[in-house]
C-alpha positions in Angstrom: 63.2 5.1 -297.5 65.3 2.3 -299.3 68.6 3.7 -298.8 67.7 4.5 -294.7 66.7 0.3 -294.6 69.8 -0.4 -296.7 72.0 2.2 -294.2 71.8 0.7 -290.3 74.2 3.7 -289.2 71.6 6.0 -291.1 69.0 5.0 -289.0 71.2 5.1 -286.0 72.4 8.8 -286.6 68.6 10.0 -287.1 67.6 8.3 -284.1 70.1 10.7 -282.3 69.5 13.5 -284.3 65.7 12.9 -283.3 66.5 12.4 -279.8 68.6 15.4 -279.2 66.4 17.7 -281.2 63.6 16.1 -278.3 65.8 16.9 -275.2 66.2 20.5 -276.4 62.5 21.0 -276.8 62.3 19.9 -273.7 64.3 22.3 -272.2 62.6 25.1 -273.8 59.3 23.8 -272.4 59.0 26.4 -270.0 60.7 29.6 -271.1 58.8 32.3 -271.3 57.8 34.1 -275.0 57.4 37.7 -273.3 59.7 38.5 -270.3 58.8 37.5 -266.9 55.9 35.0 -265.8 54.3 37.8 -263.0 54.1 41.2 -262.8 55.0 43.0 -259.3 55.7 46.2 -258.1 59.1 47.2 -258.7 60.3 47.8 -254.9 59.8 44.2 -255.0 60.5 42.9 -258.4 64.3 41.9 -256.9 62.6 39.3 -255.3 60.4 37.9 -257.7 63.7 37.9 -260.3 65.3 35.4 -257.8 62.3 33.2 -257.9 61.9 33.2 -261.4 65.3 31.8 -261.6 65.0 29.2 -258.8 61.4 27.9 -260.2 62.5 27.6 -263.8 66.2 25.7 -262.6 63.3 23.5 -261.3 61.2 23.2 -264.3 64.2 22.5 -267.1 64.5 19.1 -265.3 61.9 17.6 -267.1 60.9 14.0 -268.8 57.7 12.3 -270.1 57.2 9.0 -270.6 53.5 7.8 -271.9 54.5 4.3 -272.5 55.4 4.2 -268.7 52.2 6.9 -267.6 54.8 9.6 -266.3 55.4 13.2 -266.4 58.6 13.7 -263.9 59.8 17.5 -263.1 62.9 18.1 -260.6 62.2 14.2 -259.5 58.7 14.4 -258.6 55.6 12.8 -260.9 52.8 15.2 -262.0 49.7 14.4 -263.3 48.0 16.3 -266.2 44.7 17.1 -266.2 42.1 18.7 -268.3 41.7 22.0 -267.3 38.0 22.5 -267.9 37.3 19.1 -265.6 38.4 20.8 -262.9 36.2 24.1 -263.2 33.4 24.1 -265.7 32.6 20.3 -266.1 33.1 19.8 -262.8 30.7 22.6 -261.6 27.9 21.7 -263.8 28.5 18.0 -262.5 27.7 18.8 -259.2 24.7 21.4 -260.4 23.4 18.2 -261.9 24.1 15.7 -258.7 22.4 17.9 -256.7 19.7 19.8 -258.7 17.1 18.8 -255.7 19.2 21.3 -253.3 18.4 24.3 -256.3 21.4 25.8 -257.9 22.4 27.8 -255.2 23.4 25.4 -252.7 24.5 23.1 -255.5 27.1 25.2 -256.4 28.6 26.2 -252.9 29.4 22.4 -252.5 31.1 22.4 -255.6 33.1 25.5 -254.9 33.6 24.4 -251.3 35.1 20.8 -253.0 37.2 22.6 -255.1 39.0 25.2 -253.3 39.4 22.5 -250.0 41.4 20.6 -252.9 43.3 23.3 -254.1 44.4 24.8 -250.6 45.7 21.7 -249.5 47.7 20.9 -253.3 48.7 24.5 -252.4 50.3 23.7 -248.7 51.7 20.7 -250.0 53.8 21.9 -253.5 55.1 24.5 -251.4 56.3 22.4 -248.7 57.7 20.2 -251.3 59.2 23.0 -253.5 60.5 24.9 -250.5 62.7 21.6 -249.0 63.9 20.4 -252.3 65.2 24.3 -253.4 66.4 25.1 -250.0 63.9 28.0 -250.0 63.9 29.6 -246.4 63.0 32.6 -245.9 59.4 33.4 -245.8 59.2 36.2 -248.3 61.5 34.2 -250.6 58.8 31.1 -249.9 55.8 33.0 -250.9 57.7 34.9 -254.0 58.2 31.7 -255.2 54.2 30.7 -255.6 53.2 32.9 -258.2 56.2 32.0 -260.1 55.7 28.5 -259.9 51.6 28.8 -260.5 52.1 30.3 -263.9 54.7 27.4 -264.8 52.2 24.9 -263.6 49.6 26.4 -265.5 47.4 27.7 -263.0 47.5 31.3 -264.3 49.7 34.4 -264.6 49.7 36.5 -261.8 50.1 40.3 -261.2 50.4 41.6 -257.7 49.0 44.7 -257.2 50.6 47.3 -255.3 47.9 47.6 -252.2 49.8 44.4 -251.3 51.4 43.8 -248.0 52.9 40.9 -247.6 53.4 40.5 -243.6 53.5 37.6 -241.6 50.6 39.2 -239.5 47.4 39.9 -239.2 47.7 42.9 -241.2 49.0 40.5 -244.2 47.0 41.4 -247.6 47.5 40.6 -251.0 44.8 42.1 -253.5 46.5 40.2 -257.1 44.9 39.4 -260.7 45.1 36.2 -262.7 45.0 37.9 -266.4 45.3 33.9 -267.6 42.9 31.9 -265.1 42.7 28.4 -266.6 39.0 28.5 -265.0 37.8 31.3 -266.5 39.2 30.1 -269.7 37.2 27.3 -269.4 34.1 29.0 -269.3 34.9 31.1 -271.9 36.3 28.2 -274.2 33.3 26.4 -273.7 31.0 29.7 -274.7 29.1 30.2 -271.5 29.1 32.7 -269.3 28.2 33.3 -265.7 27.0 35.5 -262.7 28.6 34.2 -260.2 33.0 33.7 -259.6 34.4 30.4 -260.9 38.2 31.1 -259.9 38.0 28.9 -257.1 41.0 26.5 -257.4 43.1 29.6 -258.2 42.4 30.9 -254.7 42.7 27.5 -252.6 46.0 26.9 -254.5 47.4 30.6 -253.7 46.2 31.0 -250.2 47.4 27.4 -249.5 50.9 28.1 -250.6 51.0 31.8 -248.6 49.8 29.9 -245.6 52.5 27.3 -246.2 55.0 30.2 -246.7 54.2 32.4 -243.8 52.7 29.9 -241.4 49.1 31.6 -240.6 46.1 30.4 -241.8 45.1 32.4 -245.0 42.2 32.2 -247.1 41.2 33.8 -250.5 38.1 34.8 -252.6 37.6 36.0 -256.0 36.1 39.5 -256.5 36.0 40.0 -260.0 36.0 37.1 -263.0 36.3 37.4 -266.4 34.0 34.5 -266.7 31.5 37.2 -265.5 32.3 39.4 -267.7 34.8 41.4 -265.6 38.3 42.5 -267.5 40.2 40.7 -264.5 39.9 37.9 -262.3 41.0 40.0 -259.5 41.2 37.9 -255.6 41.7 39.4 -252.5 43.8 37.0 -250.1 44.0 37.9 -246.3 43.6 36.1 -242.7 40.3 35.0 -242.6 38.9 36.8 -239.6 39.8 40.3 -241.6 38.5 38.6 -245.0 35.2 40.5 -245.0 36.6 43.9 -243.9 39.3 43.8 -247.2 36.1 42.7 -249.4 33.9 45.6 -248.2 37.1 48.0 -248.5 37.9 46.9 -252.3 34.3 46.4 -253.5 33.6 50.1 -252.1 32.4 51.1 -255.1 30.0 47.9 -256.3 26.5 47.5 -255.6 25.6 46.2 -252.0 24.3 42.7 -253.7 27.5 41.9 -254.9 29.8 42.9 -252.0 26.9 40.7 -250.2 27.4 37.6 -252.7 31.2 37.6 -252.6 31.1 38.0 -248.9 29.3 35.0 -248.7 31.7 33.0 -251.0 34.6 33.7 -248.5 35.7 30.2 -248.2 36.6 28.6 -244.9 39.2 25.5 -245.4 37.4 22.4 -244.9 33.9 24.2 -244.2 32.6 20.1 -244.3 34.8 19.9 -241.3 33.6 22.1 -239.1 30.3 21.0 -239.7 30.7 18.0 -238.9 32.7 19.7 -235.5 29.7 21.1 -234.9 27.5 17.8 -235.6 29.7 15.9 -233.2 29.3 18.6 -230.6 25.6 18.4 -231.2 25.5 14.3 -230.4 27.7 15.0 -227.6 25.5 17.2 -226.0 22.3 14.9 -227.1 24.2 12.1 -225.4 24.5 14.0 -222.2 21.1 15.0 -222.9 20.4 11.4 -222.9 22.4 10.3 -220.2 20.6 13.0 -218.0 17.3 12.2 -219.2 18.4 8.3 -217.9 19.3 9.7 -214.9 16.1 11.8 -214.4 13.9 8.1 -215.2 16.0 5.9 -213.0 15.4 8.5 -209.9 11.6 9.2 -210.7 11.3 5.0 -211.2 12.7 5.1 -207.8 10.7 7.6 -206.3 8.2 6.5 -207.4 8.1 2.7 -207.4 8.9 3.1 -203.5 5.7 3.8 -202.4 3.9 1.4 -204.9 6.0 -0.8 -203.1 3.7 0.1 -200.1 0.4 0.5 -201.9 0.6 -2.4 -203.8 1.9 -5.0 -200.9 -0.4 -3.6 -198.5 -3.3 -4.2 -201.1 -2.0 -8.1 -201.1 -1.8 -8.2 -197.3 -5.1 -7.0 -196.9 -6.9 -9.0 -200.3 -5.6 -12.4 -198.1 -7.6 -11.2 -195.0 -11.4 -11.9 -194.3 -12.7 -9.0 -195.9 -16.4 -7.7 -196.1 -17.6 -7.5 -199.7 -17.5 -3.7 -200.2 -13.6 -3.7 -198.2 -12.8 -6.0 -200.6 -13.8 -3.9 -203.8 -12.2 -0.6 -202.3 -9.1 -2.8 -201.8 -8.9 -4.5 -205.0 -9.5 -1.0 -206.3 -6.5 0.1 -204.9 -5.4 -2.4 -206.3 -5.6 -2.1 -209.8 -5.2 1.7 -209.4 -1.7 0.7 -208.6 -1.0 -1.7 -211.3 -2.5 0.9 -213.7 -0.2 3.6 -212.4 2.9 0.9 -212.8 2.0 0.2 -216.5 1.7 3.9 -217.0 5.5 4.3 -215.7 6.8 1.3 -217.1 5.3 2.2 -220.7 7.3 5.9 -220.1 10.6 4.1 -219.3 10.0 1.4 -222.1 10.0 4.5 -224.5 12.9 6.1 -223.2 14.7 3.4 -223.6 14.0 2.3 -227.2 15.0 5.7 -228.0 18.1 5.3 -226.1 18.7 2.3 -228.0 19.2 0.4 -224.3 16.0 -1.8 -225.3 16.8 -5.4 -226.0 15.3 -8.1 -227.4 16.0 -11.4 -225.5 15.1 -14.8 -227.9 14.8 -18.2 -225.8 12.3 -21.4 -226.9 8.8 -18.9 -226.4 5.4 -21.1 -226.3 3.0 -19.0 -228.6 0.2 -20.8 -226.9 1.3 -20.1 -223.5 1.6 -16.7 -224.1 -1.4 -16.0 -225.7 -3.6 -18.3 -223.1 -1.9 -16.4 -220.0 -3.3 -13.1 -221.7 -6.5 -14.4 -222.5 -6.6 -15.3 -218.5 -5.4 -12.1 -217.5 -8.4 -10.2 -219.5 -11.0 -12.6 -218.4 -12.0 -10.5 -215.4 -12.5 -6.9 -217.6 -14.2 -8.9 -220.5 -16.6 -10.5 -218.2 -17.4 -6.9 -216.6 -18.0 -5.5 -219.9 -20.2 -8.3 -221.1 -17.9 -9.1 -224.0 -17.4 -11.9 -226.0 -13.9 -13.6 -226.0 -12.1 -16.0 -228.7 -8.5 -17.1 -228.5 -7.6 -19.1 -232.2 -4.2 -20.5 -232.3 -3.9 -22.7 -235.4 -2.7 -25.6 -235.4 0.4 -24.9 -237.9 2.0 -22.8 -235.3 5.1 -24.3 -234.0 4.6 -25.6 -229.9 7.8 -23.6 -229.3 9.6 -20.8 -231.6 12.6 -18.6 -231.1 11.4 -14.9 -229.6 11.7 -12.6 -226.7 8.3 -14.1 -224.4 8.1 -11.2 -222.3 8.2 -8.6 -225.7 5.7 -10.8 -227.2 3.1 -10.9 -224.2 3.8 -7.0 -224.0 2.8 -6.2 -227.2 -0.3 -8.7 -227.5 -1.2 -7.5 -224.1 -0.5 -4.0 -225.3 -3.0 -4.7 -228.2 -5.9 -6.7 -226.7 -6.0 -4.7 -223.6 -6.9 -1.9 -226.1 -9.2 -3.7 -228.0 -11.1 -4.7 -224.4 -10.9 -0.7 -223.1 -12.6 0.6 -226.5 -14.9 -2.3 -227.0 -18.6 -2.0 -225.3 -20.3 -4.5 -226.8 -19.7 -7.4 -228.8 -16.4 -9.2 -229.1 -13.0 -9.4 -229.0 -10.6 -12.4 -230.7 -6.9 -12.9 -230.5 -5.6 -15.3 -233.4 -2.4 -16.8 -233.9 -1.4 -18.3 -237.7 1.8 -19.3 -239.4 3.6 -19.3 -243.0 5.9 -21.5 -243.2 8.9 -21.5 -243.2 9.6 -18.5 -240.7 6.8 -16.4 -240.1 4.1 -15.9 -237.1 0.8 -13.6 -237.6 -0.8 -12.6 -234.4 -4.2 -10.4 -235.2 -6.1 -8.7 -232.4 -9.9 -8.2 -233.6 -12.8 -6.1 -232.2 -15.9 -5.0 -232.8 -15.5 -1.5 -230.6 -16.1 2.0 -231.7 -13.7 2.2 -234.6 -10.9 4.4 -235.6 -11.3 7.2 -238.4 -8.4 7.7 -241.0 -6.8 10.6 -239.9 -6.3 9.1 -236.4 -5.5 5.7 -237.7 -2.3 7.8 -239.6 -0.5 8.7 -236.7 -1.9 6.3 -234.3 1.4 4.9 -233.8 3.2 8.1 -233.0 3.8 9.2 -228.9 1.2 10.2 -226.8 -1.2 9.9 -230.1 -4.8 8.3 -229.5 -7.9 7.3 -231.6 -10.5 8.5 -228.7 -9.2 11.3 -226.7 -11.7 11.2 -224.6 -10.6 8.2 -223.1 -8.3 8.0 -220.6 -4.7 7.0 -221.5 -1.0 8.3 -221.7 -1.0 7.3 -225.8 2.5 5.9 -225.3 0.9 2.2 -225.6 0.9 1.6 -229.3 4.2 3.8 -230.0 6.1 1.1 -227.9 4.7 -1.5 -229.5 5.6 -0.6 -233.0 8.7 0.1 -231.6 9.0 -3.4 -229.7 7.5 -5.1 -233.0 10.9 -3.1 -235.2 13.4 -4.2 -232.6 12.1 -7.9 -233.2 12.4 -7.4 -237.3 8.7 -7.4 -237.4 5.6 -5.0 -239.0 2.4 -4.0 -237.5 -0.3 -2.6 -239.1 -4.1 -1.7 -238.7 -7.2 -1.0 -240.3 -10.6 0.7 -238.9 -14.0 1.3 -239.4 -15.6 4.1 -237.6 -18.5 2.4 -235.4 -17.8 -1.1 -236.8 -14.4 -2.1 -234.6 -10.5 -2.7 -235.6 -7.9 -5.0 -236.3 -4.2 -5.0 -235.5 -2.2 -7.7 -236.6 2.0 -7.9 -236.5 4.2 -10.4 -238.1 7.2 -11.5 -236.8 10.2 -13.7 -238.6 10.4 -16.7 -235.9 12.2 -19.9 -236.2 10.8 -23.0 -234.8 12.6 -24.0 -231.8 12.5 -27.4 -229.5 11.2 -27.6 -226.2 12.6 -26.3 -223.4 13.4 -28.6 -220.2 11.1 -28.8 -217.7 12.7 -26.8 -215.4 12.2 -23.1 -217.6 8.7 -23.8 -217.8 8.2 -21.4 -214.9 5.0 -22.4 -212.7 2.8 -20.2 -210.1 5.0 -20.7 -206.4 3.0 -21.7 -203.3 3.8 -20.2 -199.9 7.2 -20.9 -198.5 8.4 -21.8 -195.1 11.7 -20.9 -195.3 12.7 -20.5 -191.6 15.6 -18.3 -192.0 17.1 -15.1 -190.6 16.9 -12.4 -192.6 18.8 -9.1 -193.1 16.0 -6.2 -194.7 18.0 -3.1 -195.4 15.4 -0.6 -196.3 15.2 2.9 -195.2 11.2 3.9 -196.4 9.6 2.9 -193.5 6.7 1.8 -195.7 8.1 -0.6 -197.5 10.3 -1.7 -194.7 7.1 -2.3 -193.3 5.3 -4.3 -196.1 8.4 -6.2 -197.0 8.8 -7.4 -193.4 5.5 -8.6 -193.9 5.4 -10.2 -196.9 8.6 -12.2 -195.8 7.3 -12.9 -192.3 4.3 -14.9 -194.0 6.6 -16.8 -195.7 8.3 -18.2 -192.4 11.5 -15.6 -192.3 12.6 -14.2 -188.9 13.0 -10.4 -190.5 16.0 -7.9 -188.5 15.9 -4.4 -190.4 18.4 -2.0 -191.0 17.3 1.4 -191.9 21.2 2.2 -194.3 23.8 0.8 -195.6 26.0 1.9 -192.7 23.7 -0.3 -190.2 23.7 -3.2 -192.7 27.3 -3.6 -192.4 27.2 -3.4 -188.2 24.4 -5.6 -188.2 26.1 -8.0 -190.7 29.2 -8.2 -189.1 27.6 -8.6 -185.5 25.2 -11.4 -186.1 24.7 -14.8 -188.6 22.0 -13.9 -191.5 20.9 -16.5 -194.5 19.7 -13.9 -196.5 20.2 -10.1 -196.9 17.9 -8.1 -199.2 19.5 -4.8 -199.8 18.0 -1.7 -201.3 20.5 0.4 -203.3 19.4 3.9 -202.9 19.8 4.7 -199.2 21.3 8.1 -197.2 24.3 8.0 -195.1 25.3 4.8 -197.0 24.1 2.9 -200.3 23.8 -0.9 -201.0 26.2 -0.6 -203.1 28.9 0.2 -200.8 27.6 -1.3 -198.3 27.7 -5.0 -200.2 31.3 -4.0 -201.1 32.0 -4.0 -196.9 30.5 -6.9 -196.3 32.1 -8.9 -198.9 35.5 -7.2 -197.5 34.4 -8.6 -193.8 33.4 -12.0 -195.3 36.7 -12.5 -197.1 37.0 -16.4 -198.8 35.6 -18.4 -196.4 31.7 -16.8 -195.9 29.5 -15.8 -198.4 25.8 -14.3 -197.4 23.5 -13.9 -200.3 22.7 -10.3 -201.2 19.7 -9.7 -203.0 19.5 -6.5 -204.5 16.3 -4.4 -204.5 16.1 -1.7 -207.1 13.2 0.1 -208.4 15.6 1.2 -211.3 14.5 -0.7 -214.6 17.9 0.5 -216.3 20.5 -2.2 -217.1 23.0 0.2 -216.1 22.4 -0.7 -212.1 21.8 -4.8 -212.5 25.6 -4.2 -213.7 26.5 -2.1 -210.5 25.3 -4.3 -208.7 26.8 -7.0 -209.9 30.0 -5.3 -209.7 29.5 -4.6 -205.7 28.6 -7.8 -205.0 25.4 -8.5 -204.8 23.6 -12.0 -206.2 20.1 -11.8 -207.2 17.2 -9.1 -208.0 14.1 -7.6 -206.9 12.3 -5.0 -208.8 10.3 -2.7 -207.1 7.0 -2.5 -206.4 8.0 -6.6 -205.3 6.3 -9.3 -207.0 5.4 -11.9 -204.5 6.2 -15.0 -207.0 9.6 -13.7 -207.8 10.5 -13.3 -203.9 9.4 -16.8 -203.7 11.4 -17.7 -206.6 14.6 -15.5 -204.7 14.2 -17.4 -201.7 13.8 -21.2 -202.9 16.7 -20.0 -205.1 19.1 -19.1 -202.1 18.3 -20.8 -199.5 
């Protein structure tokens, strides 16, 4: 060691010496110790002779670097990984993530990881190889693979003679991999199995065919020495003749193993075309949806039209002198017909929180004032039954908090209206507390018949309810737990049998200032508008009742019975006001709004109320986008056409 410290040139010289000695073991990397790296038939082996030359020219250009992280052959970095990572660790890795799916399905996720992996590894070395060894032909493309798989350490190959290598439909390649690195992984690590573990081997194979002959190939393994078996033996083919090959070379096995390999034919990127399929699924639930939107805003037409009669002739004739037994069959009617428009309104409420079209709307909300204009509201029912009535607000609750008013009322309503219909004697007690900083209890109490477990479970589910012999649709409660989740809120409820129940909801609400006086909305006396009026309306019962309800508050009333007759009637005399249905024959408000803002060009503008009995957002935007200035739902609300007129004229 003295005289190489003492010697600089030494040193120098053994340096080279060391260096050359390096670059020739590099060069002798990858040459073969016994012949030829695959075995082929011999009309063939030509072929295969060429590729072994072209792949190993490709190979000898080899350096390594591990200071600098790099393996580098023909130009191009490869990465070197543990063989049994990539088979047996990697399969009992997934056995392990997903043990809750049982072994079975465990395992074909793993397999279907790998072999997506390896196909597409495959495609792309050959495509790489191919373009930088000027490799053309197709035959020459796909000779190349099995060369370059055993220098790459995949496995040695041996093409059997069966093979027909065609680039067609009748292309078949029945081969064995003598040297799997998969199935040595298994065996290296002492276990064997009953099921094929090759799996990488046939993604990496049928991905560099495909890439070679341009058709989509697949491949599966029918025999593994990991199984036992003396070869791994695959069978490689298009993959709509796979199963026929499989059946025709595992002639001789048992029907449960041509069944199981079968059933491990891969399909490239099987995730994929599941989740094909899953998007074709929520497409067709969208339309599904879409339809179903459709269907609701008809049937709310149809059927809101003639509550439009039944309910405004029930006002009309409750502001009459009526005897005392008219007036109970008319206020009858009339709270049939409210009845029936809850019923429909709960049935669109659901289908749109399901939709996900329901939205929650937050403005200053007065707790009080909504809890005070329910208590009013059941005053007349509580006082039929007998009942006792409390309303407790406390006095931490803020006067004015951020939340949706009308989504609030709805679900309190929703609540106490129940706790009134179940309740025959006794009480029933709304109260309102607050924890600070954020958070607003509202508990509905009653001392009714009670709700037994089982019921109370699913009480919240559709069209579920605690006494089915009481009339009801069950959708009530549903939309409220679902109005309570859209506000970030939780309901709950407890029950006694005989003994009553409470249902109590907390919401996360911010204290919020007052509103100006003008949003406090108030009840609206009678009008006397004195204006001409345009009613387009072709249901002659609520042209009738709408004429009605807007001569008593001092309109002159013209009526159109279409859209067509709007625009004539529009264009041939002066109106302040137009109210417009949407949904007419020969032609709809919608168009019709469109003419008349044509006719009217800059310098006129008639207002154009727009009466839908559509609930969906959808239409408010249509009509918006015809034109039109204002709304009316259907059945018509007298305050809001009050409200509609002092607004526009």
């Amino acid at each position: 060691m003295s005289s190489v410290r003492d010697d600089p040139r030494e040193l120098t010289e053994r340096i080279r010496a060391l260096e050359a000695e390096n670059e020739q073991l590099r060069r002798g990397l990858f040459a073969p110790r016994s012949g030829k790296t695959v075995r082929v038939p011999d009309e063939v082996r030509g072929l295969f002779d060429v590729a072994e030359d072209t792949v190993r020219q490709y190979f000898d250009d080899i350096t390594a670097d591990p200071s600098q992280g790099t393996v580098e052959i023909a130009g191009e970095r490869y990465v070197l990984v543990r063989a049994a990572a990539l088979s047996w660790g990697f399969l009992n890795a997934i056995r392990a993530l997903y043990a809750n799916r049982g072994d079975a399905e465990a395992l074909h996720i793993g397999k279907t990881m790998l072999f997506d992996i390896a196909h597409v590894i495959g495609i792309s070395d050959a495509r790489n190889f191919h373009r930088k060894m000027g490799v053309t032909d197709p035959i020459a493309k796909l000779s190349a693979g099995p060369v370059h798989f055993a220098y790459s350490g995949w496995a040695f190959v041996e093409i059997l003679p069966e093979s027909r290598a065609t680039p067609d439909d009748d292309f078949y390649l029945i081969y064995n991999h003598p040297f799997s690195f998969e199935s040595d992984s298994w065996l290296r690590a002492g276990h064997h199995t009953d099921f094929a573990v090759c799996v990488m081997n046939a993604g990496y194979s049928s991905g560099w065919c495909e890439a070679s002959f341009g058709m989509p190939l697949t491949a599966v393994e029918i025999a593994c020495k990991a199984k036992g078996d003396e070869n791994c033996t695959f069978v490689m083919a298009p993959p709509h003749r796979m199963r026929a090959y499989v059946e025709e070379a595992l002639t001789d096995h048992p029907e449960d193993v041509r069944r199981q390999v079968i059933g491990d034919i891969p399909t490239l990127f099987e995730r994929k075309a599941i989740e094909e399929r899953l998007r074709e699924a929520v497409e067709h639930a969208e339309a599904a949806s879409a339809a179903k939107s459709l269907f609701l805003a008809n049937m709310s037409h149809e059927i809101r039209t003639p509550l439009t009669g039944l309910l405004g002739m029930a006002h009309l004739l409750l502001n009459r002198e009526l005897g005392d037994e008219q007036r109970e069959f008319v206020e009858t009617i009339d709270r049939s017909g409210k009845a029936l428009l809850g019923i429909l309104n709960d049935i669109l409420d659901l289908s749109k929180v399901e939709a996900g079209k329901m939205t929650i709307r937050t403005e200053p909300c007065s707790v009080r004032s909504v809890l005070q204009d329910i208590a009013d509201v059941l005053q007349a029912p509580v006082a039929e039954k007998g009942l006792t009535f409390a309303l407790d607000v406390e006095e931490a609750v803020p006067p004015f908090v951020h939340a949706d008013p009308m989504r609030l009322r709805q679900v309190v309503l929703n609540l106490a209206g129940n706790a009134v219909k179940f309740t025959d004697k006794g009480n029933v007690a709304i109260r309102a507390t607050w924890t600070p900083p954020e958070t607003l209890r509202v508990e509905v109490k009653d001392t009714g018949i009670g709700i037994g477990t089982a019921e109370l479970v699913r009480l919240f589910e559709p069209f579920a309810q605690g006494d089915t012999t009481q009339p009801g649709t069950g959708l009530g409660l549903s939309i409220v737990r679902r109005l309570v989740s859209l506000m970030d809120g939780e309901i709950h409820a407890e029950s006694t049998p005989g003994e009553g129940s409470t249902f109590w909801f907390t919401l996360p609400v911010e204290p919020a200032e007052s509103p100006a006086e003008t949003d406090v909305q108030e009840e609206l006396p009678p009008t006397c508008c004195n204006a001409d009026v345009l009613l387009v309306e072709d249901d002659p019962i609520s042209r009738l009742v709408i004429t009605k309800l807007l001569t008593a508050e001092g309109c002159r009333v013209t009526t159109a019975i279409n859209g067509e007759d709007a625009v004539v009637a529009t264009t041939a005399g002066d109106y302040d006001i137009v109210f417009m249905d949407c949904r007419m024959p020969v032609m709809d408000g919608y168009e019709a709004t469109r003419r008349i803002r044509q006719i009217e060009g800059e310098g006129r503008h008639t207002p154009v109320i727009a009466m839908t009995a559509s609930v969906m957002s959808e239409e408010h935007e249509e009509c918006r986008a015809a034109g039109m200035d204002d709304f009316l739902g259907k059945p018509l609300d007298l305050q809001r056409l009050r409200a509609v007129l002092r607004r526009w004229l």
